[in-house]
N, C-alpha and C positions, 0 to 999 in steps of 0.2 A: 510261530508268532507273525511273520511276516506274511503267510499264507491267512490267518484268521483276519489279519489287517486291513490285505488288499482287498478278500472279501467284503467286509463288514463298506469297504469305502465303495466298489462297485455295484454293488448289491443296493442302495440306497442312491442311486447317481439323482437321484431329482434333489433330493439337500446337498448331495455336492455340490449342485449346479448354482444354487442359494448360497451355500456357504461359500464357493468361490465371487458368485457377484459380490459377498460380503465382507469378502475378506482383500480381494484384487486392488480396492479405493487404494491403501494403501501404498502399495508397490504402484502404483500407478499414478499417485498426489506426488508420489517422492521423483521417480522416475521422470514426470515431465518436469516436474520442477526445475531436478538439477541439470536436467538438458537445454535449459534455458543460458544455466552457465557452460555449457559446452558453445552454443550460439554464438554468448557474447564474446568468449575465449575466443571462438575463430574468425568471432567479425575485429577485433583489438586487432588477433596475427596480420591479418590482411593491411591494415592499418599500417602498421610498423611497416610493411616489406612497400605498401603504394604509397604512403604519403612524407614518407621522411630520407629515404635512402641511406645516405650516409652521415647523416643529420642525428646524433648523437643525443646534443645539448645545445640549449640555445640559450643565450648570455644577452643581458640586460640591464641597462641602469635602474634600481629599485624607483627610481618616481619616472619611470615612463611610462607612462598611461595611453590611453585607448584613441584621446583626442591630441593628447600633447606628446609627441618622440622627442626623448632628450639623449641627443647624440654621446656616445663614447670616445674614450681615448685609446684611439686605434692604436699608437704607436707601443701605450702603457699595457694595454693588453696584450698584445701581439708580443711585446716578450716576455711577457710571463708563461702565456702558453707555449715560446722555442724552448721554453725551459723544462715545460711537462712531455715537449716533442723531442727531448733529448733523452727524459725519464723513461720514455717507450709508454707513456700514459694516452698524449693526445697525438691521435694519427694522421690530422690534418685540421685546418680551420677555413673560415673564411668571413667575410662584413658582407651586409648588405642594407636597405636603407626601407623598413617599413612602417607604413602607416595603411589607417582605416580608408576606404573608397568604397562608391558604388557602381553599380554597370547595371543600364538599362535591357533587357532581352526582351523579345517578342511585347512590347506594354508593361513588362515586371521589373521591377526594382530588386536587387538584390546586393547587400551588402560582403565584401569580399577585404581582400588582404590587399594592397599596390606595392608592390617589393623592386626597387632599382638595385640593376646591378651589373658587375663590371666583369672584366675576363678575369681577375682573380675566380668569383663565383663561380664561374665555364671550366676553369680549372680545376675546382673541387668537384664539381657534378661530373667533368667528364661529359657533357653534352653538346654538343655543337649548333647549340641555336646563337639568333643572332635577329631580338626583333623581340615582336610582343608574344610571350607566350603563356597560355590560362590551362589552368590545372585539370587534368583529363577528367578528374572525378565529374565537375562543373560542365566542361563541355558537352561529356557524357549524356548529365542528367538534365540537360536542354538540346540535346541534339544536335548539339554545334558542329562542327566541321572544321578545319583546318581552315582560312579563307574567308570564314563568314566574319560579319564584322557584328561589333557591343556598342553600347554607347558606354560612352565613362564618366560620372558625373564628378564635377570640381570642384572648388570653389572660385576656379578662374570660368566657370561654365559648362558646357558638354563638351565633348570629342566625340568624334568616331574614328573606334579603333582597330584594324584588321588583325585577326588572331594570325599569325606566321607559325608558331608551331603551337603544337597540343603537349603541354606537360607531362612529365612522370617523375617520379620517385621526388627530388630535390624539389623540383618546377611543379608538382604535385601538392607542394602543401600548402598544407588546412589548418595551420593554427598549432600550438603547443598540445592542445588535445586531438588536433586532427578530427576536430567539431565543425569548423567554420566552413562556409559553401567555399571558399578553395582560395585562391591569390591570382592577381595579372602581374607575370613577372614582365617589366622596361629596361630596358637600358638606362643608366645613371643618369644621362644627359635629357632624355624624355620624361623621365619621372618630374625632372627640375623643372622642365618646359609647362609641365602641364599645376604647377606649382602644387604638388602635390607635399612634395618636402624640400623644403627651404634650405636646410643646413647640407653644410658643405662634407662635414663628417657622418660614418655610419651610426646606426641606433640598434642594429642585433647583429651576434657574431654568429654561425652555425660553428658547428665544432664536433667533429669526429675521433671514436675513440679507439684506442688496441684495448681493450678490456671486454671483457663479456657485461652481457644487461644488468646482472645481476647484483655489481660493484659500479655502476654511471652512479644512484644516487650517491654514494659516497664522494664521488670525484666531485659530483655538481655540490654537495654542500661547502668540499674544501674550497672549490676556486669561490663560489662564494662569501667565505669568512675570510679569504686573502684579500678577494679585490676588492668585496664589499657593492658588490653587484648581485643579481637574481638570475639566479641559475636553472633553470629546467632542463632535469631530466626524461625527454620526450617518450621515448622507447621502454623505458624503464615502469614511468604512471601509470603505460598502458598494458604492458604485459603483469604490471602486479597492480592494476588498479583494482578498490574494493569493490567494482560496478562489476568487476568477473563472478562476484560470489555471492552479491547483493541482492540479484534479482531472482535468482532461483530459491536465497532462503527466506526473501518477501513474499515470494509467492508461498512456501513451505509453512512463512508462520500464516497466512491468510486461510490453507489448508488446516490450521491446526484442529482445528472443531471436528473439521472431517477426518482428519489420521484421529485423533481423540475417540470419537465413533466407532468409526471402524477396530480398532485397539479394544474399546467395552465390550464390540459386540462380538470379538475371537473369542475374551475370556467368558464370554455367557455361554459361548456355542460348547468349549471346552467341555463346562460346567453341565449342559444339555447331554453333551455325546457321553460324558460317564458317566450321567443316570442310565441313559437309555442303552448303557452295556453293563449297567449293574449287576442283572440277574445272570446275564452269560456270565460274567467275570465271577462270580460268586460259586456259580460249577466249576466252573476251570480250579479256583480256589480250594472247594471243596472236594475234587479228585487229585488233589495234588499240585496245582501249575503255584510256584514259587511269588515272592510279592515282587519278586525285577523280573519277573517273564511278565506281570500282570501289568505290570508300569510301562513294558517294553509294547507291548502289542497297545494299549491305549495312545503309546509315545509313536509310535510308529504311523497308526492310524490319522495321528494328528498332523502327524510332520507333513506326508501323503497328500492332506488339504492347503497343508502351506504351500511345497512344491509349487502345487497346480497350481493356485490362486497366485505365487508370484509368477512364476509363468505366464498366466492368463496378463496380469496386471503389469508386469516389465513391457509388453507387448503391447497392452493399450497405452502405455505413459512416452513411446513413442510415438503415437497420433494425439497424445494429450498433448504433449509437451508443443506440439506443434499450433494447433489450437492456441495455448498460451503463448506461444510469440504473436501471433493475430493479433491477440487483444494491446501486445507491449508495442507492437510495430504502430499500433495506431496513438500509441500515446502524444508520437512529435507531431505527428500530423493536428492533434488536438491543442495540445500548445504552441506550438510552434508561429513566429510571425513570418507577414507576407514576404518578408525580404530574405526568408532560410530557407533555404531549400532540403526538405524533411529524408532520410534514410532508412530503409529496411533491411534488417536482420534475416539472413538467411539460417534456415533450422539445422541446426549440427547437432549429433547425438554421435556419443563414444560408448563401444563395449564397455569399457571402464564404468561409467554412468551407467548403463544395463543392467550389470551386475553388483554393483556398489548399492542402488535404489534396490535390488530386489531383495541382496542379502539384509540389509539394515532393517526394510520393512519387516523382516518374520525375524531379527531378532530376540523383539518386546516377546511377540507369539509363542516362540518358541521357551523363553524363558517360563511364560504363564504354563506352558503346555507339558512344561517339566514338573512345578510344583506343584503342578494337577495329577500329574502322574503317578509321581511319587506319594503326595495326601490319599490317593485315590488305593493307592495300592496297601495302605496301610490297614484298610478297614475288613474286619474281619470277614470269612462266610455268613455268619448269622445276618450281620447287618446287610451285606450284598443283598439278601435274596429275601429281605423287606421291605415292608414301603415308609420304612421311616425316612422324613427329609433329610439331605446331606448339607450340612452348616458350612461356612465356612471355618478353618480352624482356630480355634479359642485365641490363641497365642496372637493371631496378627492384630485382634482391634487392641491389643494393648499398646501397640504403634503410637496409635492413638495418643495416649499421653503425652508423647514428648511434642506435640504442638502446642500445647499453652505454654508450654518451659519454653520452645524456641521463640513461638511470641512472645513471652514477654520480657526478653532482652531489646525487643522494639516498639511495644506499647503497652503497657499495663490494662488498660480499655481494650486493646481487641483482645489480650491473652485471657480477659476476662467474657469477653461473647464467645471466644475458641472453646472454653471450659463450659460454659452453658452449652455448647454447640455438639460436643462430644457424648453430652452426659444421657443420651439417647441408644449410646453401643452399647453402652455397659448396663441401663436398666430398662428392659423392655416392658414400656407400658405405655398404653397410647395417649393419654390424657400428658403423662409425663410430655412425650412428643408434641403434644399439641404446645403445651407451655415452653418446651425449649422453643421451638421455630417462633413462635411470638415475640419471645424475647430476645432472641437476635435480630426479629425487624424493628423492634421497639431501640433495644439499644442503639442500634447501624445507624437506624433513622436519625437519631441525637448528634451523631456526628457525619450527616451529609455536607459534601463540599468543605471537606479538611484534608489534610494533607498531600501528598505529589501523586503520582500516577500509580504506587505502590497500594497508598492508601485506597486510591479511587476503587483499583480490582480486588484489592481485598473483601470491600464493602460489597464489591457485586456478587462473591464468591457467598459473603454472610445471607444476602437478600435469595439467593436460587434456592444454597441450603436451607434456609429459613421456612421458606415456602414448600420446597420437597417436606419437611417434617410435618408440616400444618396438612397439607392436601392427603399426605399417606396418614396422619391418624386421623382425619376425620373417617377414612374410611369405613371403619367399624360402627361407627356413630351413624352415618348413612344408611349402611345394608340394614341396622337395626331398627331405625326410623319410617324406613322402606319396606318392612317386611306385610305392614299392615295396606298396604295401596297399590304395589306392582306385583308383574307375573312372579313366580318360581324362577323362570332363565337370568331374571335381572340378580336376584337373590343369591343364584349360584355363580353366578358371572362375576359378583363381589366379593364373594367366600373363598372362591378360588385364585383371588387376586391378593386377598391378604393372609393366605394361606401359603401360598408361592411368592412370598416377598422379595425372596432374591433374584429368584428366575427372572420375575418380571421385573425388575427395579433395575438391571441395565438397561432394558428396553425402553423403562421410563425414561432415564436419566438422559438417553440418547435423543427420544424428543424432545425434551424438555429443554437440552444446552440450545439443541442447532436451532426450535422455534423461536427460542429466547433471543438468540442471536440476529435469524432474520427481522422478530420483530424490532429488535433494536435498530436496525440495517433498514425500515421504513421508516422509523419514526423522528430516525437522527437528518438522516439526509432531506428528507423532506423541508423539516426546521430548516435547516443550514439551505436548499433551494428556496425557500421564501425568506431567507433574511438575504441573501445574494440578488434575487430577484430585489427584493426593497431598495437594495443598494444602488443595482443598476440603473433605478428611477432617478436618484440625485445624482450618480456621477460622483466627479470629485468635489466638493464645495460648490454644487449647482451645475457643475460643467461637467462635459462627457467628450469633450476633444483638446487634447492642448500639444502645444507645440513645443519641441526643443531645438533652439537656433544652436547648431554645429557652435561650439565653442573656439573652434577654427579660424569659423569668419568674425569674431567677435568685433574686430576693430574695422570689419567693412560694412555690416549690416546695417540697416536703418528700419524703417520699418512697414516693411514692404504686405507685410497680411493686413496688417489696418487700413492701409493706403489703398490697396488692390479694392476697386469696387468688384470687380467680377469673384474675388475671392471671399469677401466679406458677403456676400450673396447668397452663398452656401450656407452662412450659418443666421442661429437668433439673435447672436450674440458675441463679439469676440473681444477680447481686454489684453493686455501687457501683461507680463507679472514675471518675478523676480523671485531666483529660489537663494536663501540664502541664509549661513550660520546663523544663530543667534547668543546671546549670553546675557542673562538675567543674574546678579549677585552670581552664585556658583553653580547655576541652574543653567544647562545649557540644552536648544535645541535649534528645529530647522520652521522657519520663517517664512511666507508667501509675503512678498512685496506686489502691491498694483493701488491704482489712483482709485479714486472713488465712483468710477465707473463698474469697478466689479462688482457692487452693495445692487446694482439692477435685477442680477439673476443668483447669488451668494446665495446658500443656503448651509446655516447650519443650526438639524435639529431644528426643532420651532423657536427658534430665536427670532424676533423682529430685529431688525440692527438698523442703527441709524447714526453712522458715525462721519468724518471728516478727517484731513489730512494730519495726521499725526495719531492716529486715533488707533487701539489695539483689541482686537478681538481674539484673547488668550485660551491657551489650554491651563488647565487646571495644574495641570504637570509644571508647569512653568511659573506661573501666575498665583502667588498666595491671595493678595485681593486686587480688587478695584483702584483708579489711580492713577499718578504720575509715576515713573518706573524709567530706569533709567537703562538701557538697550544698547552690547553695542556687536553692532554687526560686519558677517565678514562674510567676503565671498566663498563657495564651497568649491572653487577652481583650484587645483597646487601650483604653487608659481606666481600668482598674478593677482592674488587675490589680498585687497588691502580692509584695514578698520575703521568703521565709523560709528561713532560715541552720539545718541540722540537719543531725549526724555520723550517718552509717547504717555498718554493717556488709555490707561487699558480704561474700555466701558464697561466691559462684560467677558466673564469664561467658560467655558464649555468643556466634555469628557473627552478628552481625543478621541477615546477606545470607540467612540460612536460614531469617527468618521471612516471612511472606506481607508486614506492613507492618514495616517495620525501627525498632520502636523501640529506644530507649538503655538500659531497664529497667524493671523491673520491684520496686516499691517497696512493703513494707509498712508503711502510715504511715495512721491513720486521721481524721487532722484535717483539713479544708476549706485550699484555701489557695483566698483570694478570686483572682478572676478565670480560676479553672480552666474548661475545659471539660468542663461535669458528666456523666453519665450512665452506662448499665448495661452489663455483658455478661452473656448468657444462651448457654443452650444449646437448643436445640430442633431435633428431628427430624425432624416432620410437618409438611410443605407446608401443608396448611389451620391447624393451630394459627400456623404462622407469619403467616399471611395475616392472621388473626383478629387478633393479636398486633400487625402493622403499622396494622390498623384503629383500633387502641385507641389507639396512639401518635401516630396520624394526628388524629385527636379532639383531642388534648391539645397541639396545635400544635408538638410535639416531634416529632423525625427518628430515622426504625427502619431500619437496615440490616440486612437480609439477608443473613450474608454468605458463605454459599452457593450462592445466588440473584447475588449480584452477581459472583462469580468466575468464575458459570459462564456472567454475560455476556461476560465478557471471552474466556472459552473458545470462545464460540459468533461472535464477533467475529474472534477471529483463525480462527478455523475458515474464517466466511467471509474473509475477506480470501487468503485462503492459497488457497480456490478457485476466484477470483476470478484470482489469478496462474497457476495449473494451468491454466486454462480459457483464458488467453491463450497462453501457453506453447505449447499445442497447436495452433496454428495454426499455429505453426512446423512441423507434420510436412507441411501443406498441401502445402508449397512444398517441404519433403524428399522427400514421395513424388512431386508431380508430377516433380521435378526427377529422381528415379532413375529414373518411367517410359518421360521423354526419353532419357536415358542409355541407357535398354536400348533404344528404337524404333532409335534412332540406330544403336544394335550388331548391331541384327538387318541392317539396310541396308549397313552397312560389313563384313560377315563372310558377306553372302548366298555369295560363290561359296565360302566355306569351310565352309559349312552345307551347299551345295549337293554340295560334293567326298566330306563325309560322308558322309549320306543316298545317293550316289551307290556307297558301298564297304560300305553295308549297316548303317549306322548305323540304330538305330530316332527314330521322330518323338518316344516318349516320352522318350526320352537327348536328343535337340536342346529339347525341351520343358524339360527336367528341365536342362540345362545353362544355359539363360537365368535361369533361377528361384533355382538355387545360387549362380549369381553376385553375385545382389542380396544374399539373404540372409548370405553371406559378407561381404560390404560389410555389410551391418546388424549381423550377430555383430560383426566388428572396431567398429563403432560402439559397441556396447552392452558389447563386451569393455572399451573405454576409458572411457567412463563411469564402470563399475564400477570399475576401479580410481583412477579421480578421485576420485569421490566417496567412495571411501574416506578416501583420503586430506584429502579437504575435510573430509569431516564429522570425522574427527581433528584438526584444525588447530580448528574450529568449537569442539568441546567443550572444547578447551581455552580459549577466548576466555570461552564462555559459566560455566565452573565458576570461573574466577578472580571474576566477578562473584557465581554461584550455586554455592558451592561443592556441594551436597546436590543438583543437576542431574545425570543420566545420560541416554544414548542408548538408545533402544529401539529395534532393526530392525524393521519391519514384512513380516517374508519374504515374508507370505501378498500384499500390497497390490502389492510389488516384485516378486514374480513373475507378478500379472497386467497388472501393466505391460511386464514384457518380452515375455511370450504375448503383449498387444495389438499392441506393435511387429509381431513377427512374423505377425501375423495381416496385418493392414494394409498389411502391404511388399509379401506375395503377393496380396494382390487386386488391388494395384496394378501389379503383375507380370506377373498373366495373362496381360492383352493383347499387351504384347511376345512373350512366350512362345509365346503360341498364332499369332502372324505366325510366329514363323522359323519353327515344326514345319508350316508349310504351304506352305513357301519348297519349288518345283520344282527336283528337281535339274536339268533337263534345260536350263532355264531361265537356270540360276542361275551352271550351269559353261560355257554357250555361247560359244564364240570366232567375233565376227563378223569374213567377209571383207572 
C-alpha cells in the first residue's frame, strides 16, 4: 500500500508541485498569523522585565485624571497596605507625585510622564540616583546620552534640564500600559519648583507583590473595593492582555476567504485524485485488495500531499508572518501623533506555533480525506472501471434540511428564502434553478438594510448563492442558443462544464467568493476615501485647526492666540470657543460655545445661518423644534465645573450624523461658564504655517490639532488596513488557480482518446489548444459574471446600512480599478492554463485512439 502510494505521489511530481502551492496557503495564512502573537507575547515580556521592575500595581484616587492629580492619603493607605505586608501579600510600596509634561528634543515636542520623588522611592527601586533621570527606552530612541540636556515645558515656562542618569526598570516607566514615550523622574522639591505639582501630598502609590502574576488582578480588585481607589494591575494586563491573541486572529479572520479557498480546493483535488485512480483501484478491487487496503493507499497517498504541503507552508508562514509584522509595525507610525514616539515589534516565532499552525491546517484535510476514503472505497469493481460520474453521497445533502428548521427559530423570512434556496439539491432541473436563485435576490432585496451585522451577512450569503444558481442554469440555455452561431470548441467547452458540475463548481465557487470580495474591497473603500476626502474640505464646523488651552493654566491664560498678531497671521481665520455639557428637558449633549464671529467661516451643510447672541443652531438629536428652549450648561471639567440656567432661541437644526464630530449645537453666547474646555478654532491652508502654528502651541503646553492632517490619518489608516485585507484575500486565487490547473491536467488525460478522435478527422492543434483554454475562462466569466451581480446587490444592501448611520454617504464605482481587476483575473487564469493546453494540442492521435489486442 505504502509502496503504490509513494509511487502514484512521485510518479506525477508536477501536480504535487500544484497541489502543494495549493494546499501550503493554508499552513502558512495560520502559521504567520499566529506568529504574530508570539511577537506580541515577547515584545509585552520585555515590557514587564524593562519598564516596571518591581512595580506590581499602581493605586490611584478614581477621579485623578490626565490634567487634574488629586492627591491621596498617604498615612490611610500606608496602613492598610502594613497590614497586607504582614499578610505576606505586599512585598513593599512606595508614593510618588505624577502629572502630565512635555520636553522639547532636537525642534520635537514630545509629551512624557513628570514623576517627583523622595528617598522612600530610592528605597524601593534600589537605585542610587540622585538628580534628573529619563527613562532609557526615550533616551534611547533619541539618542540621548547621560549629560545631554531637554527642554521641559511648564506652565511656569521652559527649563533646561540636564539628564543625570538614564533610567531602568522603576525609572523606566511608561505609563500603566507601558505605551507612553517614557517619564522625567525629579526630586520632590524640583518638581515643586518647576510648579509642576502643587500639592504637598502624593497622587500614585507603586506597590510590589510576593504573589505570582497570575493572582495581582485579584489583589488590585480587593484593595480596590477596600479603599475605593483604582487599582492597576501593570504586569498582569500585559502578560494576559487580549492584544496577545487579537492580532494574530485579525489577521486569521482577514485570511478567511483564503484558508476557505484553499480548504475547497483540497476537497476538489481529493475528489480529482480518486477519479484519476479509479481504474487502478478497480484492478486492485477486482484481483482481491480488500475495501481498507483501497481506502488505506488512497488515504495514504493523500496524507503524503499534506505532509509536504504543511512542510512546504510552516516554512513559508515563517517569512509570511514576518512580512505581516511590516504591515502591523507600520500601523503607529500611521496614526500615531507628532508628540509619540512610534515602536517596533521585533518578529518572534515559537516551535510550538510551527507546529500547532501546521497540525491544525491539515486537520479539516485530513478529516475530507478520510470520508473520501472510506466513500471511495465502498464502490464496487464494476463501477471503478467505468466512466460513470462519482456523485457525492445521497445522505449528506439531506443536511440540507435542517437549515430552514435552525432558521427559523431566528426569522421566519430568511427560513423561508433558506427553503427556496435548498430546493435546487433535491430537484435537478435547470429552469427550477433559475427560479430559486431569482427568488432569493428578489426576496433579500425586500429586505435590504434591516437588521444587525448577522442580518447584513446573511443577506450577502442569500445574494452569491442566489447568483451562483442563475449563472449555472443559464448555462444550458446558452450552449443551446449558441449551437446555431459559434465553433464546435465553444459548444464542447460548455457541455463539459455542465457535464462536470461538481468538479468544476469548487473551482467556480473559489473565484467567485475571493473576486466578490476584492470587488467589494474597491468599491467600499473608494466610497468611504471620497466621503473622507469631502470631510477633509470642511474640517470641523468650517475649521481645520483648533486649539485646547491645558486646563491646567485655566486661571492664568488670557488670550494670547487672538492677541498674537504674528500668530493670527498663520491663519484665515481664528475664534474662541467653549466646549461644554448641555441639557435640553432630558435630552442631554455636548455644546460649542463662541461669539458671533465664528458665523464668518461656520459651515454646516448648506445652511445659510444668520444668527446673534443667544441664538442656537441645534442638532436634531437634541432640538424637537424651532424656538425659545431653555439650556442649562455645565462645564465638562471634574471638579470645577459649575451650572448655568439660559433661554436661547434655536433658528434652525441640522443631522449631527453629517458632521465630521457630532456635536449637539452650536451656541452664540459669549460669557465663560467655569469649567468649560477652552480654546480656539482657526482656519489654515499651508502645511508649513500649520506646522509653525503647532510649534507655538506646543511651547505653551496647550494641545493644536490639525485637523486635516488628523483626518487624513485616519484616511491613510484605513487605506492601509483595507490593503492589508486585499493582499490576503489574494491568496485565495493561489489555491483557485492551482486548483483550475488540476481540473484541466486531469481533462486533458480523461478526454485524451477524444482529442485524439479529433485531431484524427482534421481538427487543428490550435482548435484543441483553444478549446482547453475557453473552458477555464468560461468557468472564470461565470465566476466574475456572479460576483458582479452579488456585489451589486451587497454593495446596495451596504449603502443602505451605512446612509441610515451617514446620511450625506454615497457610492462611488471605481470602473477604471474594477476593470483592472477583472483583466487581472483573466490574465492570470491563462497562464495558468497554458500548460494544460499546450499537453492536449500535443496529445498523438495515433496514440490516443489505439485499441489494444
Amino acid at each position: 500500500m505504502f509502496k503504490i502510494a509513494a509511487r502514484n505521489f512521485l510518479r506525477n511530481w508536477k501536480i504535487s508541485v500544484l497541489v502543494i502551492l495549493g494546499t501550503m496557503i493554508a499552513t502558512m495564512l495560520i502559521v504567520g498569523a499566529l506568529s504574530l502573537n508570539d511577537s506580541v507575547n515577547s515584545w509585552f515580556e520585555k515590557k514587564i522585565e524593562n519598564n516596571f521592575g518591581k512595580i506590581d500595581l499602581i493605586l490611584k484616587d478614581k477621579s485623578d485624571s490626565f490634567f487634574f492629580p488629586k492627591p491621596l492619603d498617604v498615612k490611610f493607605v500606608s496602613e492598610y497596605l502594613e497590614k497586607m505586608k504582614k499578610e505576606k501579600i505586599v512585598k513593599d510600596y512606595t508614593y510618588a507625585a505624577l502629572v502630565s509634561a512635555r520636553v522639547k528634543v532636537n525642534k520635537q515636542f514630545f509629551d512624557i510622564f513628570a514623576i517627583g520623588y523622595d528617598d522612600d522611592f530610592i528605597r524601593f527601586t534600589q537605585k542610587n540616583y540622585n538628580g534628573v533621570v529619563i527613562s532609557r527606552d526615550f533616551v534611547k530612541t533619541l539618542s540621548l546620552t547621560q549629560n545631554s540636556t531637554v527642554t521641559l515645558i511648564t506652565m511656569s515656562g521652559k527649563h533646561i534640564i540636564k539628564i543625570d542618569y538614564v533610567g531602568l526598570q522603576e525609572f523606566n516607566f511608561r505609563g500603566e500600559t507601558a505605551m507612553t514615550n517614557g517619564s522625567v523622574f525629579m526630586p520632590w522639591s524640583l518638581i515643586k519648583k518647576y510648579r509642576l505639582y502643587t500639592f504637598n501630598a502624593p497622587n500614585i502609590f507603586f506597590i510590589s507583590l510576593s504573589l505570582p502574576v497570575e493572582k495581582h488582578r485579584d489583589i488590585a480588585e480587593k484593595i480596590s473595593k477596600d479603599l475605593g481607589v483604582r487599582v492597576v494591575a501593570t504586569k498582569y494586563e500585559l502578560r494576559y492582555s487580549p492584544l496577545n491573541k487579537v492580532i494574530g486572529y485579525l489577521f486569521l479572520g482577514f485570511s478567511g476567504f483564503a484558508l476557505l479557498s484553499s480548504f475547497l480546493f483540497i476537497s476538489n483535488f481529493f475528489g480529482v485524485l480518486a477519479e484519476d485512480r479509479r481504474r487502478t483501484f478497480g484492478i486492485l478491487r477486482a484481483i482481491g485488495f480488500s475495501k481498507f487496503q483501497i481506502a488505506s493507499v488512497l488515504f495514504v497517498e493523500g496524507t503524503m500531499y499534506l505532509i509536504a504541503s504543511a512542510g512546504v507552508g510552516a516554512f513559508a508562514g515563517i517569512y509570511f508572518g514576518k512580512y505581516l509584522l511590516t504591515l502591523v509595525n507600520r500601523i503607529p507610525a500611521v496614526l500615531a501623533s507628532e508628540t509619540a514616539l512610534t515602536e517596533k515589534i521585533s518578529h518572534v516565532i515559537t516551535l510550538k506555533t510551527i507546529f500547532v499552525g501546521g497540525i491544525f491546517s491539515i486537520i479539516l484535510p485530513v478529516l475530507i480525506l478520510l470520508m473520501r476514503s472510506k466513500s471511495f472505497s465502498k464502490l464496487s469493481p464494476v463501477v471503478l472501471l467505468s466512466d460513470a460520474e462519482i456523485l457525492p453521497r445521497k445522505f449528506l445533502k439531506y443536511l440540507f434540511l435542517l437549515l430552514p428548521l435552525i432558521t427559523l427559530s431566528v426569522d421566519p423570512y430568511y427560513a423561508l428564502i433558506v427553503s427556496i434556496m435548498i430546493i435546487p439539491i433535491f430537484l435537478k432541473n435547470n429552469l427550477l434553478q433559475l427560479l430559486s436563485g431569482s427568488l432569493v435576490l428578489v426576496l433579500s432585496y425586500f429586505i435590504l438594510g434591516t437588521g444587525g451585522r448577522w442580518g447584513y451577512l446573511s443577506r450577502a450569503g442569500f445574494f452569491l448563492i442566489g447568483s451562483v444558481y442563475i449563472v449555472f442554469g443559464l448555462v444550458p440555455y446558452l450552449k443551446k442558443y449558441l449551437k446555431r452561431y459559434i465553433k464546435v470548441s465553444t459548444i464542447l467547452a460548455l457541455s463539459y462544464i455542465e457535464k462536470q458540475k461538481w468538479r468544476n463548481f469548487v473551482v467556480f465557487l473559489v473565484y467567485s467568493v475571493i473576486t466578490l470580495v476584492i470587488l467589494l474591497t474597491a468599491v467600499l473603500p473608494t466610497s468611504i476615501f471620497t466621503y473622507i476626502n469631502n470631510k477633509l474640505q470642511t474640517g470641523i464646523l468650517g475649521y481645520n485647526f483648533l486649539i485646547v488651552e491645558n486646563p491646567l493654566k485655566i486661571f492664568f491664560s488670557g488670550d494670547y492666540y487672538t492677541k498674537n498678531s504674528e500668530f493670527t497671521s498663520l491663519f484665515e481665520d481664528i475664534v474662541n470657543i467653549q466646549l461644554v455639557n448641555g441639557k435640553v428637558g432630558s435630552k442631554e449633549g455636548v455644546f460649542i460655545l463662541s461669539n458671533e464671529e465664528i458665523l464668518k467661516s461656520l459651515k454646516l451643510g448648506n445652511k445659510n445661518i444668520e444668527a446673534k447672541l443667544y441664538d442656537v443652531v441645534g442638532s436634531s438629536r437634541v432640538f424637537s423644534k424651532k424656538g425659545m428652549v431653555d439650556v442649562i450648561l455645565k462645564g465638562v471639567l471634574p471638579g470645577i465645573s459649575g451650572k448655568v440656567k439660559e433661554t436661547f432661541n434655536v433658528i434652525d437644526t441640522y443631522d449631527p450624523r453629517e458632521l465630521v464630530v457630532p456635536f449637539d449645537g452650536i451656541i452664540l453666547y459669549d460669557k465663560k461658564i467655569s469649567g468649560s474646555l477652552r480654546g480656539y478654532a482657526g482656519i489654515v491652508r499651508n502645511f508649513e504655517a500649520a506646522k509653525k502654528a503647532k510649534n507655538i502651541v506646543y511651547e505653551r503646553f496647550d494641545g493644536p490639532i490639525f485637523v486635516t492632517e488628523e483626518l487624513d490619518k485616519i484616511f491613510s489608516s484605513i487605506r492601509h488596513f483595507v490593503n492589508i485585507a486585499i493582499q490576503l484575500f489574494y491568496f485565495g486565487f493561489v489555491s483557485g488557480f492551482s486548483g483550475l490547473t488540476i481540473v484541466s491536467i486531469k481533462n486533458v488525460y480523461s478526454r485524451k482518446r477524444i482529442v485524439g478522435s479529433l485531431k484524427a478527422i482534421g481538427v487543428m492543434k490550435k482548435e484543441i489548444f483553444g478549446f482547453f483554454l475557453l473552458e477555464a475562462l468560461i468557468i472564470v466569466t461565470m465566476a466574475i459574471l456572479t460576483a458582479l451581480i452579488a456585489a451589486t446587490f451587497i454593495t446596495i444592501d451596504l449603502t443602505s446600512v451605512i446612509t441610515s448611520e451617514l446620511p450625506d454617504f454615497s457610492i462611488v464605482i471605481p470602473w477604471g480599478q474594477l476593470s483592472l481587476i477583472i483583466i487581472g483575473v483573466y490574465a492570470i487564469t491563462i497562464i495558468f492554463t497554458l500548460y494544460p493546453a499546450n499537453l492536449a494540442q500535443k496529445i498523438n492521435p495515433s496514440d490516443a485512439i489505439r485499441v489494444y489486442d
